[in-house]
N, C-alpha and C positions, 0 to 999 in steps of 0.2 A: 672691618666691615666694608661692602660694599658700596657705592652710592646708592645700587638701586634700593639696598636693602634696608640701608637707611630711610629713603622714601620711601619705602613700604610701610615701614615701622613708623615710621611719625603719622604719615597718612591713618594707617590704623589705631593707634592711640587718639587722632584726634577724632575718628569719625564712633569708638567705644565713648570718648566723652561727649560727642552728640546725642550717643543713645540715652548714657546714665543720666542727661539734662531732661530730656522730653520725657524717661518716664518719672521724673523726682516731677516735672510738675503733675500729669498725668496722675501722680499717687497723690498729689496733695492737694488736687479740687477737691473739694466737699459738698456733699449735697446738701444746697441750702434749703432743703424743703421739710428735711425731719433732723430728729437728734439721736434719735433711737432712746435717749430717754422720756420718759412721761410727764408731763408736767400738768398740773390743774393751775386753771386761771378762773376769775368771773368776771361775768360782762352783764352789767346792766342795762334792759333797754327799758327809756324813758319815751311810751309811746307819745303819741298827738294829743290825745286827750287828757296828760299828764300822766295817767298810772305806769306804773313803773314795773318790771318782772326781772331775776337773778336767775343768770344760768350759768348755771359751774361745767366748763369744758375740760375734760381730759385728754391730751395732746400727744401727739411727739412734733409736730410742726416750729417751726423756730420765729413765724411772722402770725399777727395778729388777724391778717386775711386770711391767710391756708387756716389758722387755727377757725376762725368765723365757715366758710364756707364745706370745710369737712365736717362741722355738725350741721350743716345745714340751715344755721344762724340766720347768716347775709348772705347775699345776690348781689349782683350789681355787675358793672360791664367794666372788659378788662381796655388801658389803652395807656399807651408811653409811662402813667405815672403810676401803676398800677391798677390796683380792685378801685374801680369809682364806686361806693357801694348804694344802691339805692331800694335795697327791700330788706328789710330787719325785723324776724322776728311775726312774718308774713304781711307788716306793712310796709307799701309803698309810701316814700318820697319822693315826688318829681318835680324839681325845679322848674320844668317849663309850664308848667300849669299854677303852682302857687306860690313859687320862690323855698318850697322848703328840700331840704338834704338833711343825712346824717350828720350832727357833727360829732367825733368822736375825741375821750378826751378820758384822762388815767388820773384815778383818786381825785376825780373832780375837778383838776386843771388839764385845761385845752392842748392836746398834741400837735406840735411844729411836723409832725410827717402823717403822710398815711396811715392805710392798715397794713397795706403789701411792706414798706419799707420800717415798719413799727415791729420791731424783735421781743419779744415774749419768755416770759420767766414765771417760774413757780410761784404762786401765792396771791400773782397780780391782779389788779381790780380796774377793767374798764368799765366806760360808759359808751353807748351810743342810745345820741338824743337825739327825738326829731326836732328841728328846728326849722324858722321858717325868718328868710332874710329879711330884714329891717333895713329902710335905710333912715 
C-alpha cells in the first residue's frame, strides 16, 4: 500500500466513525414531551374556599405541567424553573396581592420539584392546593 493510500484510508474510516457517533446520538434524543403511551392520572384541586374537585386526565405527556396545561387544568408563567403555575382550575393565586400560590403535592405528601420537572405515571393521584403563606 501506498502512503497516500494509507492516509486516505485512515482519514476515511475515521471521518465514517464521525458520522456513525452524531447520528447514534441524533437517534437517541427523545422527546421528552410525550410517550406515545396513554396514561390516566388524577389531580385534585383544593380551591380557597376549601371545596375540593377530581379531574382524571388522559395523557401521553411524561411531566405533570404538559399533562396540567394540555387539558387546560393550570396556567401560569413559564421561567428558568419551569411552569410557575398560578390559575387552577379557573382560580387565581397571586402572591403579590395575598401571599397565596399553588402548593402542589402527590398522595398528600408535599413534592421537592415542580410540575415541569415532576414525571408522571399511570394511576397517580395529585393535589394542587390553594394555599396562602404564613409566617
Amino acid at each position: 500500500m501506498t502512503k497516500n493510500f494509507r492516509s486516505f484510508l485512515k482519514y476515511s474510516v475515521l471521518a465514517v466513525l464521525i458520522a456513525v457517533t452524531a447520528l447514534s446520538f441524533l437517534s437517541c434524543e427523545k422527546d421528552t414531551e410525550t410517550t406515545g403511551a396513554e396514561i390516566t392520572i388524577t389531580v385534585e384541586v383544593v380551591h380557597k374556599s376549601g371545596e375540593s374537585t377530581e379531574h382524571t386526565l388522559t395523557t401521553t405527556k411524561t411531566t405533570l405541567a404538559d399533562a396540567l396545561t394540555e387539558a387546560s387544568l393550570a396556567s401560569g408563567t413559564e421561567d428558568t424553573y419551569g411552569l410557575y403555575i398560578t390559575t387552577v382550575d379557573g382560580e387565581t393565586a397571586d402572591y403579590s396581592v395575598d401571599q397565596s400560590y399553588w402548593a402542589l403535592s402527590k398522595n398528600g405528601e408535599a413534592l421537592m420539584t415542580g410540575a415541569s420537572d415532576t414525571k408522571i405515571a399511570d394511576g397517580e393521584h395529585y393535589e394542587l392546593t390553594y394555599t396562602v403563606f404564613a409566617e
